[in-house]
Short mmCIF file of the C-alpha atoms (twelve columns), coordinates in Angstrom:
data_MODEL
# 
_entry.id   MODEL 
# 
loop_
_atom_site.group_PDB 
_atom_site.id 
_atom_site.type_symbol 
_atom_site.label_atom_id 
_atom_site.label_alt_id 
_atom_site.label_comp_id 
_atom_site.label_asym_id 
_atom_site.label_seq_id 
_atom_site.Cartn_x 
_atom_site.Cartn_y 
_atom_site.Cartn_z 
_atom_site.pdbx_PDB_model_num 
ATOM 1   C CA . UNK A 1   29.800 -5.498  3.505   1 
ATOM 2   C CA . UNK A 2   32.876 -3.091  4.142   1 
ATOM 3   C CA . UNK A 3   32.258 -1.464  0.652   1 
ATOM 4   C CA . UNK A 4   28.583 -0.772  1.054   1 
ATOM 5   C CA . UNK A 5   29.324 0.812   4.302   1 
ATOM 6   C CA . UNK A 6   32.409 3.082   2.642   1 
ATOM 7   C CA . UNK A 7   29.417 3.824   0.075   1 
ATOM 8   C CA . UNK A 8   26.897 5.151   2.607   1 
ATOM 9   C CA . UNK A 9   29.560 6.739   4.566   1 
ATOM 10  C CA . UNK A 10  32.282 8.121   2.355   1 
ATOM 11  C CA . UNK A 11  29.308 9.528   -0.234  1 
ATOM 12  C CA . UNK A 12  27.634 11.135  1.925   1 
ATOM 13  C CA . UNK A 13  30.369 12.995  3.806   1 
ATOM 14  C CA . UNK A 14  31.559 14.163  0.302   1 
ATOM 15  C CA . UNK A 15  27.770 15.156  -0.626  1 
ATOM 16  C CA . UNK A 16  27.384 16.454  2.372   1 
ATOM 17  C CA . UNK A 17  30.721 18.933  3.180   1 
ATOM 18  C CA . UNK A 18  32.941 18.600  0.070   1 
ATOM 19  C CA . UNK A 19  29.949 19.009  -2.215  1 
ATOM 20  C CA . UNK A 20  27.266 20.880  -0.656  1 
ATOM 21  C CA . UNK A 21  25.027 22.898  -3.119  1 
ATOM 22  C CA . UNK A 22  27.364 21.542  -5.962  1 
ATOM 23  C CA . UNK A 23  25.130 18.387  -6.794  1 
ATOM 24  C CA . UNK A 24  26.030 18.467  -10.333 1 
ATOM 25  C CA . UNK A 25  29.924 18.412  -9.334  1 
ATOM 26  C CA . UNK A 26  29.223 15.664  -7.440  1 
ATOM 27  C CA . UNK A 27  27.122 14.019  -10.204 1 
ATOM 28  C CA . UNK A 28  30.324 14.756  -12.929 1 
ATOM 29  C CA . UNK A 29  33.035 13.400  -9.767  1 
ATOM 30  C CA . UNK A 30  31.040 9.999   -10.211 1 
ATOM 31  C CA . UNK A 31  30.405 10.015  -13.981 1 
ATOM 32  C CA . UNK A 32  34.633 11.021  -14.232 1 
ATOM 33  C CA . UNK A 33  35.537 7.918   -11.864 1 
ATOM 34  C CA . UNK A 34  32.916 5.613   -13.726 1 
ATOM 35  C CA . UNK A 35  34.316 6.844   -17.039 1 
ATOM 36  C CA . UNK A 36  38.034 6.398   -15.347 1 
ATOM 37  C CA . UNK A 37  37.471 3.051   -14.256 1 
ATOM 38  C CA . UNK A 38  35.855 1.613   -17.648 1 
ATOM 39  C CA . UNK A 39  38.736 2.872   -19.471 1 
ATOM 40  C CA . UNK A 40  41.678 1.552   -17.257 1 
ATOM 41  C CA . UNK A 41  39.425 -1.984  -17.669 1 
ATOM 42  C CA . UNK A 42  39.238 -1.806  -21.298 1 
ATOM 43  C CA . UNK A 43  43.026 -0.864  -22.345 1 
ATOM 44  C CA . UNK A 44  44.026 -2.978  -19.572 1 
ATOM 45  C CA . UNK A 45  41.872 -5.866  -20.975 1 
ATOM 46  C CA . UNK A 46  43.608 -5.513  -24.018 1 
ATOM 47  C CA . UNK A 47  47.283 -5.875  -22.759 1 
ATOM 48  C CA . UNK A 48  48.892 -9.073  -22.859 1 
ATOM 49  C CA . UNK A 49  50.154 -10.244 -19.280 1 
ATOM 50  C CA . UNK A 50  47.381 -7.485  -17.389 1 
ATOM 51  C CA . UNK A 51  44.509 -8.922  -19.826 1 
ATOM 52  C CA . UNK A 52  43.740 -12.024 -17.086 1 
ATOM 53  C CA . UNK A 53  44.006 -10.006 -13.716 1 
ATOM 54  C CA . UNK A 54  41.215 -7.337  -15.560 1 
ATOM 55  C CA . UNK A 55  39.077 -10.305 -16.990 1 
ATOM 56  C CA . UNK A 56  38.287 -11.094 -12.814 1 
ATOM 57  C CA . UNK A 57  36.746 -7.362  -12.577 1 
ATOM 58  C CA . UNK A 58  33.314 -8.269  -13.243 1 
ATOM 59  C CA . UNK A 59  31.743 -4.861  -11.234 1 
ATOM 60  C CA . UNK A 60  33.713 -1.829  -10.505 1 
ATOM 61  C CA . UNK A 61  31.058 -0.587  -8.055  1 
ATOM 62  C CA . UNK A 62  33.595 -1.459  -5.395  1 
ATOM 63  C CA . UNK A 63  36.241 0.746   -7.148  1 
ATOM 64  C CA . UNK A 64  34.016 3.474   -7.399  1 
ATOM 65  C CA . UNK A 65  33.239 3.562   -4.044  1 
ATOM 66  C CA . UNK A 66  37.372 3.129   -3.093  1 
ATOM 67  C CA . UNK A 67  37.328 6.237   -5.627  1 
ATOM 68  C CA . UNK A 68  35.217 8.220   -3.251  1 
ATOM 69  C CA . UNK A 69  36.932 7.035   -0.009  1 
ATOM 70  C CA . UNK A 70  40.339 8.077   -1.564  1 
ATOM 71  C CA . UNK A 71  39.194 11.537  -2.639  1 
ATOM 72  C CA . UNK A 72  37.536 12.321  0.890   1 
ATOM 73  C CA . UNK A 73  40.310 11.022  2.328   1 
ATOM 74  C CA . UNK A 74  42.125 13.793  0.405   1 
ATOM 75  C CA . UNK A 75  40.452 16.689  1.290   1 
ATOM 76  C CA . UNK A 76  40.643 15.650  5.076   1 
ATOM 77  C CA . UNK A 77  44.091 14.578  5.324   1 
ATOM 78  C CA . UNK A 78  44.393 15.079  9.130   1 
ATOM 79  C CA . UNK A 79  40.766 13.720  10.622  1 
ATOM 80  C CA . UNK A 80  42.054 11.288  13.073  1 
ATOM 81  C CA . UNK A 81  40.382 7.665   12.650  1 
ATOM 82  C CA . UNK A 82  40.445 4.342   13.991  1 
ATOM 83  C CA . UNK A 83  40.133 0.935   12.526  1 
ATOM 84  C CA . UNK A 84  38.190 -1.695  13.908  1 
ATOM 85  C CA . UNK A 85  39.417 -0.116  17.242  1 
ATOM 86  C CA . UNK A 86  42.758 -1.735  16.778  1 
ATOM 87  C CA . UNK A 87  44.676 1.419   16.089  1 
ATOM 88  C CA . UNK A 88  44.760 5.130   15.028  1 
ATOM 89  C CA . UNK A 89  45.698 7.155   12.438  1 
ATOM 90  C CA . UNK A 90  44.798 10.317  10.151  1 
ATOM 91  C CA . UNK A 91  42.410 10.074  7.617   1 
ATOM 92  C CA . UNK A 92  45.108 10.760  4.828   1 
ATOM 93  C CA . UNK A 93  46.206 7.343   5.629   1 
ATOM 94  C CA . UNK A 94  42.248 6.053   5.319   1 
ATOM 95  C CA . UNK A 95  43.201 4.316   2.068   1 
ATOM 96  C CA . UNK A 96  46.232 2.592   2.370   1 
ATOM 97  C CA . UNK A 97  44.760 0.918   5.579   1 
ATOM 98  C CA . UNK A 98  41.760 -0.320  3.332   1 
ATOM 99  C CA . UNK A 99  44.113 -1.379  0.854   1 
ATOM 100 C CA . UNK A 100 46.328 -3.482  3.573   1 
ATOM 101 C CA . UNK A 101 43.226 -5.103  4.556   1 
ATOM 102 C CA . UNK A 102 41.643 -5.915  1.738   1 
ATOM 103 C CA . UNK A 103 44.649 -7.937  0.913   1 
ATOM 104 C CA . UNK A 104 44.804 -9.401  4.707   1 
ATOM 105 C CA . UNK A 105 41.031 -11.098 3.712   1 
ATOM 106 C CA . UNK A 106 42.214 -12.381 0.309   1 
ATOM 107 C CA . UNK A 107 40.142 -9.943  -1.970  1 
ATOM 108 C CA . UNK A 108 41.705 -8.743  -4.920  1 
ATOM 109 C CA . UNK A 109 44.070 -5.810  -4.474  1 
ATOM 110 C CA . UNK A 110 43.350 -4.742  -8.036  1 
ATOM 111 C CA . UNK A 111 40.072 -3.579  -7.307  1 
ATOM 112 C CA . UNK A 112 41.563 -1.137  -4.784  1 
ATOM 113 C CA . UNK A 113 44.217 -0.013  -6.981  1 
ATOM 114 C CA . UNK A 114 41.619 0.987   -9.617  1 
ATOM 115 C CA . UNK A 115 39.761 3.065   -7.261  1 
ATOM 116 C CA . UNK A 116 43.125 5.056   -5.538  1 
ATOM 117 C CA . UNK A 117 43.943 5.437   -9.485  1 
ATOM 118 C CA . UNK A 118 40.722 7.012   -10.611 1 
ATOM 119 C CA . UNK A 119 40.300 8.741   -6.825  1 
ATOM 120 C CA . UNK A 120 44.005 10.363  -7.300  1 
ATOM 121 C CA . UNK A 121 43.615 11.342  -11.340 1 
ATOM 122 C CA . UNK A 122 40.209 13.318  -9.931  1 
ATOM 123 C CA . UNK A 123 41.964 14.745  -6.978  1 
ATOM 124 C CA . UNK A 124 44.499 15.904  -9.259  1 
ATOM 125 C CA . UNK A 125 42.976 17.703  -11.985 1 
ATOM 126 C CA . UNK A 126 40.247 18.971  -9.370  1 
ATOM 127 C CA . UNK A 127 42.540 20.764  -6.629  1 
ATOM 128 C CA . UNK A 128 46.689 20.472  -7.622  1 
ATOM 129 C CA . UNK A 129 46.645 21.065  -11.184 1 
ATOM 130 C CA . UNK A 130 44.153 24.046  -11.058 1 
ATOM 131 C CA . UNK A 131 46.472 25.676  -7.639  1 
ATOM 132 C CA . UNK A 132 49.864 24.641  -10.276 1 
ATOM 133 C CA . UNK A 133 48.557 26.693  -13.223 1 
ATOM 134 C CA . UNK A 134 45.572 28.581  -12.850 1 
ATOM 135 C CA . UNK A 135 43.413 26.129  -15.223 1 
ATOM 136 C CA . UNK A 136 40.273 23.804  -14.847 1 
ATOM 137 C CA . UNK A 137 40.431 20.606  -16.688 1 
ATOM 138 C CA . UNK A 138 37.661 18.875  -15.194 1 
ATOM 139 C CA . UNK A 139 35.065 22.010  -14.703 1 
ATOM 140 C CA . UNK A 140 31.794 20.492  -14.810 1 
ATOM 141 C CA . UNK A 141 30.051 21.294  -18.206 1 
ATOM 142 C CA . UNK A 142 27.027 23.593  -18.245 1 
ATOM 143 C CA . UNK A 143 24.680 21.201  -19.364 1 
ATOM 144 C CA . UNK A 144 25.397 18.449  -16.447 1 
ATOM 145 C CA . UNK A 145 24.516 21.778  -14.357 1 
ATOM 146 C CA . UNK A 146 21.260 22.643  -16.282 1 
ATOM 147 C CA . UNK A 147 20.415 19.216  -14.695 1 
ATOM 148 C CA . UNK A 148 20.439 19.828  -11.409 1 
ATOM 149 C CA . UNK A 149 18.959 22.657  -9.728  1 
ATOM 150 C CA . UNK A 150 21.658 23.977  -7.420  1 
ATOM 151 C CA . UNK A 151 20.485 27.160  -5.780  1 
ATOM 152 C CA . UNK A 152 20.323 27.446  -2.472  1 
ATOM 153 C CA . UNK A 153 17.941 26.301  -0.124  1 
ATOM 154 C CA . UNK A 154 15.639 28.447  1.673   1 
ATOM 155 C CA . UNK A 155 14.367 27.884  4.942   1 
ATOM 156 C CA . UNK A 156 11.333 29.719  6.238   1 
ATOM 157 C CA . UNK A 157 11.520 30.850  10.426  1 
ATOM 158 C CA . UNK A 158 8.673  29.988  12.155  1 
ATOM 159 C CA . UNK A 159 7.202  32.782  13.443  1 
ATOM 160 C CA . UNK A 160 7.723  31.342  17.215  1 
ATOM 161 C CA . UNK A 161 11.500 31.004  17.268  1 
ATOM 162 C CA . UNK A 162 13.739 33.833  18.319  1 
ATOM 163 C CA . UNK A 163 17.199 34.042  16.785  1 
ATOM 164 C CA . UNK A 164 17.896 37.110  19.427  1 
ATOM 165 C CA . UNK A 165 18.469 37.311  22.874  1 
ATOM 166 C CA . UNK A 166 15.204 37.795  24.369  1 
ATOM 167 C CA . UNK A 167 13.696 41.440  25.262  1 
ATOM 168 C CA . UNK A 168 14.561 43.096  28.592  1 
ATOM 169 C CA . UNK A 169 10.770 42.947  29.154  1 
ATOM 170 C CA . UNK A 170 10.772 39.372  28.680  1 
ATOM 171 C CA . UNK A 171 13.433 38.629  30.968  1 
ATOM 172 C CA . UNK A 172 12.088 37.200  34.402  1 
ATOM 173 C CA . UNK A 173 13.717 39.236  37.491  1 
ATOM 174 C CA . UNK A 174 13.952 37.434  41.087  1 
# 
């Protein structure tokens, strides 16, 4: 239940202020942490000792969205929150408190972990390695872009709104 919420919530915050007018950056963030995620699971499947924790993770929906909590949580490091109204804290913290009580209920902690892994590797390459060195590793291609049309929307004004202060003549003297 906490996960779908996180989902509704966390994606559309990111759609809707980290991502607005970039729909096919937001379309290569996902396909980048789904890609992430599927990796880690595979070479991790293969590795003697990790192979049984990483044979449990039958979906990694639920990392995906922890991927998109972590990164929002990352480009609004100081939006003050509160969890179930027990305490406070900034939302750079948003994860960590997730983590803590995921592991409180008894889920796995691994799923978590995947998602703060593939959240921090996109965070990473996306905003410190580009400010480090001047290049962008994870620019989205140009023909995840021919997908989506991402110009900007125009909005016609009705013809009875005013965006002005209203005339002198229209002003009613007492």
């Amino acid at each position: 239940m906490f996960h779908m919420f996180f989902l509704a919530r966390y994606c559309k915050l990111l759609e809707e202020n980290s991502f607005r007018g970039r729909t096919a950056d937001f379309f290569y963030m996902l396909l980048f942490g789904a890609s992430v995620l599927t990796g880690i699971v595979l070479i991790g499947g293969m590795i003697p000792y990790l192979s049984e924790s990483f044979a449990k993770i039958i979906f990694l929906s639920n990392s995906l969205t922890f991927m998109m909590v972590y990164v929002w949580s990352k480009q609004n490091p100081f939006i003050h929150m509160s969890f179930l109204g027990l305490f406070t804290f900034t939302a750079a913290y948003l994860p960590w408190v997730l983590l803590g009580f995921s592991v409180l209920v008894g889920a796995s902690a691994w799923v978590d972990m995947l998602g703060m892994i593939a959240g921090h590797a996109y965070y990473f390459l996306v905003d410190v390695y580009p400010q480090m060195t001047g290049r962008y590793p994870l620019k989205t291609p140009s023909f995840i872009k021919a997908l989506f049309a991402d110009d900007a929307v125009v909005v016609a004004r009705p013809e009875n709104v005013r965006f002005a202060a209203p005339a002198a003549e229209d002003l009613h003297h007492d």
